[in-house]
Structures are given as C-alpha cells and as structure tokens.
KEKE-3310 file (N, C-alpha, C; in steps of 0.2 Angstrom, whole numbers, plus 5000, padded with zeros to 4 digits):
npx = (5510:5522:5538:5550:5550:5555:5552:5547:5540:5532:5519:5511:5518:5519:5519:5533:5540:5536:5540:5553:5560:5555:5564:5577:5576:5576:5589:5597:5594:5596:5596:5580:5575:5559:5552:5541:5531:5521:5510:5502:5499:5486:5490:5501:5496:5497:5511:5520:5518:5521:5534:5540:5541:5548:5559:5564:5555:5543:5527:5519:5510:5496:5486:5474:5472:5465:5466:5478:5488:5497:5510:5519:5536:5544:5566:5573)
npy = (5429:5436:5443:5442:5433:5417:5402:5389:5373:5364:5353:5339:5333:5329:5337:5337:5340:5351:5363:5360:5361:5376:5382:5376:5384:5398:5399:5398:5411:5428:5440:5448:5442:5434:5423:5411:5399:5381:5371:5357:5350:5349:5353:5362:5375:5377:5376:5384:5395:5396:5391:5400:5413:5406:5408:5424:5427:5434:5430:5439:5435:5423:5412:5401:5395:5385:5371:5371:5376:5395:5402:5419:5421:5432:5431:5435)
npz = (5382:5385:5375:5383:5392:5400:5395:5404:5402:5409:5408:5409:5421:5437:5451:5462:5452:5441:5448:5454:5441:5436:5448:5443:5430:5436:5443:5434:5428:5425:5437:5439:5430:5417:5420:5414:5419:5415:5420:5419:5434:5447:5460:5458:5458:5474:5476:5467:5472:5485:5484:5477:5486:5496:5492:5490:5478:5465:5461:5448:5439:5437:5431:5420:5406:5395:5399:5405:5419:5422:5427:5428:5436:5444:5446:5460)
capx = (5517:5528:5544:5557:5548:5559:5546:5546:5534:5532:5516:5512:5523:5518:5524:5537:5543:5536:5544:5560:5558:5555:5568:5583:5576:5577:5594:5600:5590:5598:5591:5576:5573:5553:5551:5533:5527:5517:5509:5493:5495:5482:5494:5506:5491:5499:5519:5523:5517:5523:5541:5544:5540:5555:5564:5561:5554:5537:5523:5516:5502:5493:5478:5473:5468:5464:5469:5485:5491:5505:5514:5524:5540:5553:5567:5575)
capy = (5428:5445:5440:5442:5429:5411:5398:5383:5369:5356:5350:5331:5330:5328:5339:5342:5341:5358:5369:5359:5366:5382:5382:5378:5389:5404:5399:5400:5417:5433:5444:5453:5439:5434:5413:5408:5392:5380:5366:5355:5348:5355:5356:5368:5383:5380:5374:5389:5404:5393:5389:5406:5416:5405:5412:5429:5427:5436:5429:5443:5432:5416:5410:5395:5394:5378:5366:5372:5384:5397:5407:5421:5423:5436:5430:5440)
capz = (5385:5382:5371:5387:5395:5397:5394:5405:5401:5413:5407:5409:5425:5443:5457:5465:5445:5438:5454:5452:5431:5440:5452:5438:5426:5440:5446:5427:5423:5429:5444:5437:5423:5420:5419:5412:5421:5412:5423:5422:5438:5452:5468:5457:5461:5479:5475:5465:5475:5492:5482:5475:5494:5500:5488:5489:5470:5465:5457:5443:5436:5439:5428:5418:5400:5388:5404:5410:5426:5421:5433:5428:5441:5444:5449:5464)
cpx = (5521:5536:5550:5555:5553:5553:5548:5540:5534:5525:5516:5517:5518:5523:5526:5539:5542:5541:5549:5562:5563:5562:5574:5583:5579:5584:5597:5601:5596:5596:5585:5571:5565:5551:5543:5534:5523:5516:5503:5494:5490:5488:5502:5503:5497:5508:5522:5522:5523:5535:5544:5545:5546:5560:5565:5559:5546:5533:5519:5511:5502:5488:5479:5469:5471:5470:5476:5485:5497:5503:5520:5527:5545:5557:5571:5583)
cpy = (5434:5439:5440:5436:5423:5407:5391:5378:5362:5352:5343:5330:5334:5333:5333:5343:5349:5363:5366:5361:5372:5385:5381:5382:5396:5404:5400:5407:5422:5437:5448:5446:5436:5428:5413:5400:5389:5374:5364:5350:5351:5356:5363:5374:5382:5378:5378:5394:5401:5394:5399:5414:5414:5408:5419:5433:5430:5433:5434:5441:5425:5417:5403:5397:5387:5371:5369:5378:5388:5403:5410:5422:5429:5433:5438:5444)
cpz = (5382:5381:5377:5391:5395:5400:5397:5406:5402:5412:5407:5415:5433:5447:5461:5455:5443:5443:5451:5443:5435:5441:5445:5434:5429:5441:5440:5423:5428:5433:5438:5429:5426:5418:5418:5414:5417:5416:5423:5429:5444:5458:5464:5459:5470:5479:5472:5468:5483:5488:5481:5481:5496:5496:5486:5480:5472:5460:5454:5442:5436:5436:5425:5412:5397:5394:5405:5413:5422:5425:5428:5434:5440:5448:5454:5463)
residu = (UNK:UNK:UNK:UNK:UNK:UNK:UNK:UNK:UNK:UNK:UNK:UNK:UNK:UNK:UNK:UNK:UNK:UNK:UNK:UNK:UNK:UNK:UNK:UNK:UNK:UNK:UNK:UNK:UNK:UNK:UNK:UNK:UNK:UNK:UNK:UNK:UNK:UNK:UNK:UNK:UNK:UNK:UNK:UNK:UNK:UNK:UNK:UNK:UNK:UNK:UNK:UNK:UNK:UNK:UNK:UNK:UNK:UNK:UNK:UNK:UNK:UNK:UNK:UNK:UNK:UNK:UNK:UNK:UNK:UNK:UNK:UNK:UNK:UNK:UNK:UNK)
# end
C-alpha cells in the first residue's frame, strides 16, 4: 500500500456495503486521490470495477492476498 493511499477496510461485510465504503470514501477524497479497497466478499471482483466505470473513477490495481480483494481507485 503506498503512504498517499486512504485505506478503506470493508472486510467482513456483504455487498452492496464495501462499494457504498468506496463510494463515501471517494466523494470525501479530492480529485486525483488513491482509495485502497479491502473486501472479502467475492461479488466485489465485479461491483467495484462496474461501480467505479459509472463514475468515471479508474481502477489501478486488483489482486488478492491472505483472503481478501483490494482495489486501488482514483478518484476522478
């Protein structure tokens, strides 16, 4: 995780929850900021890339280590 990162860690919660994390974390951060996702549910692989496209937000990186997904986003 790079130090500019803002770390949200939806672990242990059920979508739609981690996006809506997401989602206030980005609407908080300012244009350009880089939000770290942390989620074990499996439908976040496709609710984060789907949520951050309507928003013209980018997903930088997607992987999964020691059970959990994270997504880096930019917001726009």
């Amino acid at each position: 995780m790079a130090s500019e990162d803002i770390l949200v860690d939806a672990r242990g919660h059920l979508c739609p929850v981690p996006t809506l994390r997401l989602r206030r974390a980005l609407e908080r951060a300012p244009a350009g900021a880089r939000v770290r996702l942390l989620a074990d549910d499996p439908l976040a692989r496709i609710d984060v890339p789907h949520f951050a496209a309507s928003i013209g937000a980018q997903v930088l990186e997607q992987g999964e280590a020691g059970g959990a997904l994270s997504f880096v986003v930019v917001r726009p």
